[in-house]
C-alpha positions as CSV (number, residue, x, y, z in Angstrom):
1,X,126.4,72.9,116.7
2,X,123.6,73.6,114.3
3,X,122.1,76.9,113.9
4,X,118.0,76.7,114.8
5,X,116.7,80.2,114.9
6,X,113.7,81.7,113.8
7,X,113.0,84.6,111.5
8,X,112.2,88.0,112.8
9,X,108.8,87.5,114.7
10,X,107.5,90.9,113.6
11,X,107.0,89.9,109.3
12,X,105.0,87.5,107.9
13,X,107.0,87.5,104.5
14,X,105.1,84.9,102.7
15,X,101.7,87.1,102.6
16,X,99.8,85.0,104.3
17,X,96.7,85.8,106.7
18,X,98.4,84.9,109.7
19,X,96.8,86.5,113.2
20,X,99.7,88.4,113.9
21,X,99.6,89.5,110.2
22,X,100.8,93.4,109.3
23,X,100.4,95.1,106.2
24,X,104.2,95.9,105.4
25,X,106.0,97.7,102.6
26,X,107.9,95.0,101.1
27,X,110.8,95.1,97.8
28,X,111.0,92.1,95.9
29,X,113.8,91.1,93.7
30,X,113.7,88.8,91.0
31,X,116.8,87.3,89.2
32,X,117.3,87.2,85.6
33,X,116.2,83.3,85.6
34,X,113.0,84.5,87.4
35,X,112.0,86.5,85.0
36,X,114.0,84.4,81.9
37,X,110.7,83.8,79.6
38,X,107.5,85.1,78.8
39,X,105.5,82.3,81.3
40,X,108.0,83.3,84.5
41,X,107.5,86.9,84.3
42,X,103.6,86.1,84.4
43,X,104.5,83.5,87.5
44,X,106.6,86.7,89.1
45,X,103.6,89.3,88.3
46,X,101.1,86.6,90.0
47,X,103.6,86.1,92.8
48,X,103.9,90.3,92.8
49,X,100.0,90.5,92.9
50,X,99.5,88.0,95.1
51,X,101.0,89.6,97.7
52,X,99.8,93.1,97.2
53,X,96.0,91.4,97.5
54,X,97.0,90.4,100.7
55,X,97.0,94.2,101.8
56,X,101.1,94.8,101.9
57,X,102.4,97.6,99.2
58,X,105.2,96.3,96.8
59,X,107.8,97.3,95.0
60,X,109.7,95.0,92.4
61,X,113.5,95.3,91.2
62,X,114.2,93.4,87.8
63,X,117.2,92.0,86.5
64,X,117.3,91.0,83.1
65,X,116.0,88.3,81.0
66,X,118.2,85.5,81.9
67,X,121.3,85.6,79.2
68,X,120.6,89.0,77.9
69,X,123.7,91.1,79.7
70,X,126.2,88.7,78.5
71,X,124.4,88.9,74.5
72,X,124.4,92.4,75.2
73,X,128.1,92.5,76.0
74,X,128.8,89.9,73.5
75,X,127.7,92.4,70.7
76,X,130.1,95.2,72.1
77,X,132.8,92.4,71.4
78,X,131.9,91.4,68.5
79,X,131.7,95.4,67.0
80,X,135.4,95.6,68.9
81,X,136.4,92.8,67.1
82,X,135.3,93.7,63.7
83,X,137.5,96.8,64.6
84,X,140.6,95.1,65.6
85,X,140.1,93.1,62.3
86,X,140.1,96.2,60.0
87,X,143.0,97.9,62.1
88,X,145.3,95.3,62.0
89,X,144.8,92.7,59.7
90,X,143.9,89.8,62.8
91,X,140.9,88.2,62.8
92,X,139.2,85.6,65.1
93,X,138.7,81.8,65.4
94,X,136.1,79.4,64.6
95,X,134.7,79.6,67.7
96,X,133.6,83.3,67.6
97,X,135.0,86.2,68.4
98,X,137.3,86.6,71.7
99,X,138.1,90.3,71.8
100,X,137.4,91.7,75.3
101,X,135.8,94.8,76.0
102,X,138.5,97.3,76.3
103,X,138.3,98.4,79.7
104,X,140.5,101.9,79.8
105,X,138.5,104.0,77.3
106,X,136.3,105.6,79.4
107,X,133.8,106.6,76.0
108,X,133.5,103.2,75.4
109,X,132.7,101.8,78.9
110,X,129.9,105.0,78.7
111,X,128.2,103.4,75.5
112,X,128.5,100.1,77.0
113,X,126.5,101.4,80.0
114,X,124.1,102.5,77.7
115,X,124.0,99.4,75.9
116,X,123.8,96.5,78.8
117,X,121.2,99.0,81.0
118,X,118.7,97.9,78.0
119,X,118.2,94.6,79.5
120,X,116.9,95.6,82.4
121,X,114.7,98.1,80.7
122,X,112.6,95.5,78.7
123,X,111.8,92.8,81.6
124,X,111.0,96.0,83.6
125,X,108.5,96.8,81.1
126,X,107.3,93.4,80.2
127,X,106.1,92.6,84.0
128,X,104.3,96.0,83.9
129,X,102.3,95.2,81.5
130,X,102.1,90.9,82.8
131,X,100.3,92.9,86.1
132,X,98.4,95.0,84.0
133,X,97.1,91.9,82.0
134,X,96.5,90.3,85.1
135,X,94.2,93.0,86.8
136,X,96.4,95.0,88.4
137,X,98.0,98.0,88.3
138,X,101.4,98.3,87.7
139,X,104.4,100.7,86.4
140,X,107.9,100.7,85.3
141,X,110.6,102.6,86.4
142,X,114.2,102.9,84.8
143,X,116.9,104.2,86.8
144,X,116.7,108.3,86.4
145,X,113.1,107.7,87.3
146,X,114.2,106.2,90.1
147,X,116.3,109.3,91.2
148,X,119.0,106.9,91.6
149,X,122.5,108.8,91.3
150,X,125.8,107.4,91.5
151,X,129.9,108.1,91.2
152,X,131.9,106.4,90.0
153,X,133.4,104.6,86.7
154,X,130.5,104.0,84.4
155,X,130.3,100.2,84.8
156,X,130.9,99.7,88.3
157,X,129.4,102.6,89.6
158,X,128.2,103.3,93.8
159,X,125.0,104.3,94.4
160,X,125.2,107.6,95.9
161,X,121.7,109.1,96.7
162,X,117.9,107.7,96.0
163,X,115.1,109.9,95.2
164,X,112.1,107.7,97.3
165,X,109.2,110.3,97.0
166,X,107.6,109.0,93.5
167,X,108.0,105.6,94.5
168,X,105.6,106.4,97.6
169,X,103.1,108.1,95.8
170,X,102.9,105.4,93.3
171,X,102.4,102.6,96.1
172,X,99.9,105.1,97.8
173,X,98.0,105.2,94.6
174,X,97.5,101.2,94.6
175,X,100.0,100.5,91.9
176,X,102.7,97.5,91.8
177,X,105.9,99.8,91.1
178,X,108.4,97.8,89.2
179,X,112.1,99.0,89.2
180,X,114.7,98.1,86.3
181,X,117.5,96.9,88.5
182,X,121.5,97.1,88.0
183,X,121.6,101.4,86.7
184,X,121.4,105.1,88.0
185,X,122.4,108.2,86.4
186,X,125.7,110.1,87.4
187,X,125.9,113.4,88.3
188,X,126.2,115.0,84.7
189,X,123.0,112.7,83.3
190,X,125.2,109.6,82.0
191,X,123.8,106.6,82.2
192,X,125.9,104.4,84.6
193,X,125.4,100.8,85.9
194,X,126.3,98.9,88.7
195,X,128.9,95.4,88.2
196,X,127.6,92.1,87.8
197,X,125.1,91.4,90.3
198,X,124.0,95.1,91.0
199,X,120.2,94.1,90.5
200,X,121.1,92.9,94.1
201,X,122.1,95.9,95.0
202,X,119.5,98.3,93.6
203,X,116.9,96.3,95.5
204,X,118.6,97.0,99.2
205,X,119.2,100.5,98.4
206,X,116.0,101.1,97.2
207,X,114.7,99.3,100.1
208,X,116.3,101.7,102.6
209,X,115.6,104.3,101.1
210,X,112.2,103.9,100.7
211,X,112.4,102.8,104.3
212,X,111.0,99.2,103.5
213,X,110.1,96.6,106.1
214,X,111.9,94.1,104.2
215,X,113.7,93.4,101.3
216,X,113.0,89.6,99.5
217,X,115.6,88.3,97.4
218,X,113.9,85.9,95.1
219,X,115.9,83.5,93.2
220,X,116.6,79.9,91.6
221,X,118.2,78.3,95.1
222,X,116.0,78.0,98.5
223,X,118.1,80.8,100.6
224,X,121.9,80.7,102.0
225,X,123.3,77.1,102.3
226,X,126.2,76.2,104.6
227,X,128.1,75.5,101.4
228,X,127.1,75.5,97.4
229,X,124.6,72.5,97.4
230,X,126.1,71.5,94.5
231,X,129.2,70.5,95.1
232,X,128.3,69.6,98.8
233,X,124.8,67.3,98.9
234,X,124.4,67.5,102.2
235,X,124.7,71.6,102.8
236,X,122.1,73.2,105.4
237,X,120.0,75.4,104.7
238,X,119.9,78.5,107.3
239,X,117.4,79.8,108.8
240,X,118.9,82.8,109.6
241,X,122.5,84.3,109.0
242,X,124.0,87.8,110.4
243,X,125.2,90.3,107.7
244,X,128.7,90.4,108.8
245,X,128.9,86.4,108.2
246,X,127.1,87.0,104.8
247,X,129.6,90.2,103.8
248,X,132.4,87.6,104.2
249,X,130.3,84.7,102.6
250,X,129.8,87.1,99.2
251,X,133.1,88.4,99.4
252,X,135.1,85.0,99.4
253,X,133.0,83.5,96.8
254,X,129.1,82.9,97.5
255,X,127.2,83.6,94.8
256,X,124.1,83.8,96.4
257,X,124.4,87.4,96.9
258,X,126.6,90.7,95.6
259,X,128.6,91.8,98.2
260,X,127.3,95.1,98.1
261,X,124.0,94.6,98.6
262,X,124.8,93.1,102.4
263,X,126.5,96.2,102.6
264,X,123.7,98.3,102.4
265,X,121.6,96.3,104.0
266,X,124.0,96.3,107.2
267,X,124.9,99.8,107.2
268,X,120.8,100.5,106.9
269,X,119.7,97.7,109.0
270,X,117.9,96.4,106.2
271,X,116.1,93.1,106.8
272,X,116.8,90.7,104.0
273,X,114.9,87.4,103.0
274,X,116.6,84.9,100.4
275,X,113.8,82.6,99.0
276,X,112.9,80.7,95.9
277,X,111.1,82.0,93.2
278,X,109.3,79.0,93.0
279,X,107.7,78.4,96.0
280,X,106.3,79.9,99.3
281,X,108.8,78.4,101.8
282,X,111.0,80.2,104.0
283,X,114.4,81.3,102.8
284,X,117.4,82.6,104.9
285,X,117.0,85.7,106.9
286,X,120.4,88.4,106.7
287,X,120.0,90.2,109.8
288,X,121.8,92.4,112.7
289,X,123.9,90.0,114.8
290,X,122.4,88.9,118.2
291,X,124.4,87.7,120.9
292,X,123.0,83.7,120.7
293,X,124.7,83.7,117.0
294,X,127.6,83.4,119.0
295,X,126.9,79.7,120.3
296,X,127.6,79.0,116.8
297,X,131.2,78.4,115.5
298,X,131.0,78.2,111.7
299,X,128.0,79.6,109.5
300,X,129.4,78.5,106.5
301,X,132.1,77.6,103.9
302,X,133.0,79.2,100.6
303,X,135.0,78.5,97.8
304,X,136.3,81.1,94.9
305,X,137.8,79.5,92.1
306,X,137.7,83.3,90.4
307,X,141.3,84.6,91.9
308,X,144.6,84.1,90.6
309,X,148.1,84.4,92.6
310,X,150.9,86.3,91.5
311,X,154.6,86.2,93.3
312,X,157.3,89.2,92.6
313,X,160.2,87.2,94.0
314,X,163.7,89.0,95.6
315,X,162.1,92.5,95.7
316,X,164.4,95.2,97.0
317,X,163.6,95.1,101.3
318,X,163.7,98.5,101.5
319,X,160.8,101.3,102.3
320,X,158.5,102.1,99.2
321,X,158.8,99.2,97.3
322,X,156.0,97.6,98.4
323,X,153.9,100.7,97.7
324,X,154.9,101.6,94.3
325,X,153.3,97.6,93.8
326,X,150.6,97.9,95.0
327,X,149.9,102.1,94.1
328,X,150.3,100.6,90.7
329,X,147.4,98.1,90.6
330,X,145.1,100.7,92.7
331,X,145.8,103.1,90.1
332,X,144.6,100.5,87.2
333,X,141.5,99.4,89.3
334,X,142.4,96.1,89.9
335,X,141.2,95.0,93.0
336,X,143.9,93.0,95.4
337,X,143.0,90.2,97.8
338,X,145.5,88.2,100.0
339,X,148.8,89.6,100.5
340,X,152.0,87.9,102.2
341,X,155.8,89.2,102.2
342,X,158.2,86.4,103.3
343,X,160.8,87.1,105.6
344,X,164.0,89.3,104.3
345,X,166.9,87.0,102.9
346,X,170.1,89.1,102.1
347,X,168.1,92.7,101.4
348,X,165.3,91.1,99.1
349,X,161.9,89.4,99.8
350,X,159.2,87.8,98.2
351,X,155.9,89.1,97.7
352,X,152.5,86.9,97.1
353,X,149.0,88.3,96.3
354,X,145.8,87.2,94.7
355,X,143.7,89.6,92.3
356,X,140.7,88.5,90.1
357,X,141.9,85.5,87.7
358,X,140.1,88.2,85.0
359,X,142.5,90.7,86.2
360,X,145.4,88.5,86.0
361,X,146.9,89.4,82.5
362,X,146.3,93.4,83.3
363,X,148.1,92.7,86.5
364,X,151.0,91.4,84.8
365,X,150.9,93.8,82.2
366,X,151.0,96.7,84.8
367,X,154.0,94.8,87.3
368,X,156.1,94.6,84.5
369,X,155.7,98.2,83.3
370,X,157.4,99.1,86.9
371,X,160.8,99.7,87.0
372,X,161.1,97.4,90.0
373,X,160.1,94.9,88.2
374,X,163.7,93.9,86.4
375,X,166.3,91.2,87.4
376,X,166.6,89.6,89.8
377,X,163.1,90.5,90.7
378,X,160.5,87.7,88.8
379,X,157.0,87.8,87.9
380,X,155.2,84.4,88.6
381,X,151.4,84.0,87.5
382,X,149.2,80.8,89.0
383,X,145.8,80.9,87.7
384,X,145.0,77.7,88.8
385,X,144.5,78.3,92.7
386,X,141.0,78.2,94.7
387,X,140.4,79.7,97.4
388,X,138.4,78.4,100.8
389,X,137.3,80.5,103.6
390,X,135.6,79.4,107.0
391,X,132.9,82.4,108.1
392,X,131.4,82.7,111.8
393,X,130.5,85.0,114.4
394,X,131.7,82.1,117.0
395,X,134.9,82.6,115.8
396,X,135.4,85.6,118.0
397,X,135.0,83.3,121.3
398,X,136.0,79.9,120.3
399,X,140.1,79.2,120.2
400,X,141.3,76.6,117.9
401,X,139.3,77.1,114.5
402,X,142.2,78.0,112.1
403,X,143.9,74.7,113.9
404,X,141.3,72.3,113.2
405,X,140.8,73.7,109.8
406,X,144.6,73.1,108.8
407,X,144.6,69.4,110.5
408,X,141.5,68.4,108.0
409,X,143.1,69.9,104.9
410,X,146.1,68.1,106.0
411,X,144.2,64.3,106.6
412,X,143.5,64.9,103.1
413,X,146.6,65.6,101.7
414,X,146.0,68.8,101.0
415,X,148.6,71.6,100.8
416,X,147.8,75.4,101.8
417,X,149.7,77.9,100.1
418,X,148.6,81.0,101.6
419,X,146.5,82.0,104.7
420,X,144.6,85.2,105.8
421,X,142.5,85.6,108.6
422,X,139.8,88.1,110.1
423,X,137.7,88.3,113.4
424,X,135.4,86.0,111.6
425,X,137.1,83.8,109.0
426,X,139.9,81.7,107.9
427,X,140.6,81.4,104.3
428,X,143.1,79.6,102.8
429,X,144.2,79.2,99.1
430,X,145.2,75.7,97.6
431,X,145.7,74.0,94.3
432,X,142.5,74.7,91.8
433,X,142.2,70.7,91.8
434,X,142.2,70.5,95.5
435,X,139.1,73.5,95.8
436,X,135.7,71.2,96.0
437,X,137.6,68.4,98.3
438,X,138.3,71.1,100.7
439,X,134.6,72.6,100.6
440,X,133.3,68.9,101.2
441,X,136.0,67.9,104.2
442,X,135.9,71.5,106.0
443,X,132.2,71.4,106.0
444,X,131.9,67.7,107.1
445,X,134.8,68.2,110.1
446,X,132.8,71.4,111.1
447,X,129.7,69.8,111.4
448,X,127.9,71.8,108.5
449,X,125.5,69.4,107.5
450,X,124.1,68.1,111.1
């Protein structure tokens, strides 16, 4: 069954002159391809002034210039590199330099903060002064401006508290406040910043806290899709999607948003609208669930080609073992996914779990530093997995889903080497070469595109 619904009837979000038109307080966010040259941050300040002509007040959270974090980050490489070079004699290949950031010194992940929050500085700055230019006012705001404290490491750090009173004032005073996205300040004045995607994230939390009416996510794709568009042609556009199907969407592999950011916006009840940059059309709206989001089984399909698997085979069955695993990889930061323990065969089992594929070699490094992890116990590594998921509220009322999900995979030959399941989705991880066949035949057999 499709899903037809409308967005909320209380918000106009296009800043039209509707009858039924409000003025509302309204956060936009633009993405670093938004704002990725000099003409699309004047396109974004039009866009921004557009709408505050049309009587709302708005606030604007920036990434970066599209590219910039990663040439940011590539420089901290490069100077780690240089290092390793000097130290030790290696150097690189042709290609460039391959050192990764070191990730356990906690001075240089400070400095790195430091470094990448730059980004976000200048196209803060630059659409300022693109409002200014065009008539309006405008100011920027970097994240201790912001009052926007966090915990945390230093580059993946929570947003703990928001400071919302100058960004009232400025509104009040007629002024287009724009917000450098993706940093905060810890508690003892460091710069800190948030993990990929935090722009995302900035915007929701800056939006309940300033107690918006909505939050707009404005990027390079339409709204949420009932799969990535481009691997399936003939994925949906929704009109409207409840944030406990998009939590599960962003965290098994939708890029549309960071998982995060539907956090806050759930725990807040923070209406958010993904739209295009590029036009005026309705996007998706991420709101509370209502009960007629039930009538629908599936919402949407995911797929994650960004986890790895690892197997400990013939552990020691016996209490704690499990734990010290798993204590281990906590301990390290490395996040853990799926988990299955097969049945016990003689006093020993086998233990499967997926982590981040760019966690995989830390993983390994830390299982075999355990003392567990010796003969006959084995360490087996499969980066080349993918994993699907199925996500809908319908799921809680209609029997069968994980069924008819298994007999499509199977029509196609395809094998599923681990499942895990929640109120609201069935994911299942096959062969890497198997991942878009199962997006395509999962959302066809569901009806997705209809």
């Amino acid at each position: 069954m499709a899903r037809r619904l409308s967005p909320p009837p209380t918000l106009d979000s296009g800043g039209g002159q509707g009858k039924n038109r409000r003025p509302v307080l309204v956060v936009q966010k633009f993405g670093g391809t938004s704002v990725g040259t000099l003409e699309r941050i004047r396109s974004v300040a039009a866009r921004a002034l557009d709408r505050q002509r049309s009587g709302d007040q708005v606030v604007v959270v920036v990434s970066a210039m599209a590219g910039e974090t990663n040439r940011l980050i590539a420089l901290a490489n490069q100077l780690h590199a240089i290092g390793q070079e000097r130290r030790t004699g290696t150097g690189t290949d042709s290609k460039g330099w391959v050192a990764p950031v070191k990730r356990d010194d906690p001075g240089f992940e400070r400095e790195l903060s430091q470094l990448v929050s730059t980004g976000e500085k200048v196209s803060a700055a630059l659409l300022a002064m693109a409002i200014q230019d065009l008539g309006g006012q405008a100011v920027s705001l970097i994240g201790h401006q912001l009052g926007l404290t966090t915990s945390g490491s230093f580059t993946n750090a929570r947003i703990v508290s928001i400071d919302a009173g100058n960004i009232h004032e400025l509104v009040a005073a007629g002024s287009i406040v724009v917000c450098a996205g993706f940093q905060g300040l810890d508690q003892a004045g460091n710069v800190t910043t948030l993990g990929r995607g935090g722009s995302d994230t900035s915007a929701v939390a800056l939006a309940a806290a300033i107690q918006a009416d909505v939050c707009e996510i404005l990027t390079d794709v339409d709204g949420v899709f009932t799969a990535d568009p481009r691997i399936v042609p003939r994925a949906r556009k929704l009109e409207r999607i409840s944030h406990e199907e998009m939590l599960e969407l962003a965290s098994q592999g939708s890029k549309v948003l960071q998982i995060r950011s539907v956090e806050f916006a759930k725990k807040f009840n923070v209406p958010v609208h993904v739209r295009s940059s590029l036009h005026l059309e309705e996007g998706t709206w991420i709101v509370p669930e209502t009960p007629d989001m039930e009538a629908v089984l599936v919402a949407g399909v995911a797929l994650d080609r960004d986890e790895a698997k690892i197997t400990l085979t013939s552990c020691p069955d016996v209490p704690g073992t499990i734990a010290a695993v798993f204590t281990a990889l906590g301990e390290r930061g490395i996040v853990v996914d799926m988990i299955i323990q097969n049945a016990s065969r003689q006093g020993h089992t086998d233990v499967t779990f997926t982590v981040p594929q760019a966690e995989l070699e830390r993983a390994r490094e830390t299982l075999e530093g355990l003392p567990l992890v010796t003969a006959p116990v084995e360490l087996l590594a499969d980066p080349a997995i993918a994993k699907i998921s199925i996500v809908g509220v319908g799921m809680r009322t209609h029997a069968g889903v994980a069924a008819k999900a298994f007999t499509i995979l199977a029509r196609e030959g395809i094998n599923i080497q681990m499942v895990s399941t929640s109120e609201i989705k069935v994911s299942v991880v096959v062969e890497e070469k198997y991942g878009e066949l199962a997006l395509r035949a999962l959302h066809e057999g569901f009806g997705l595109g209809e």
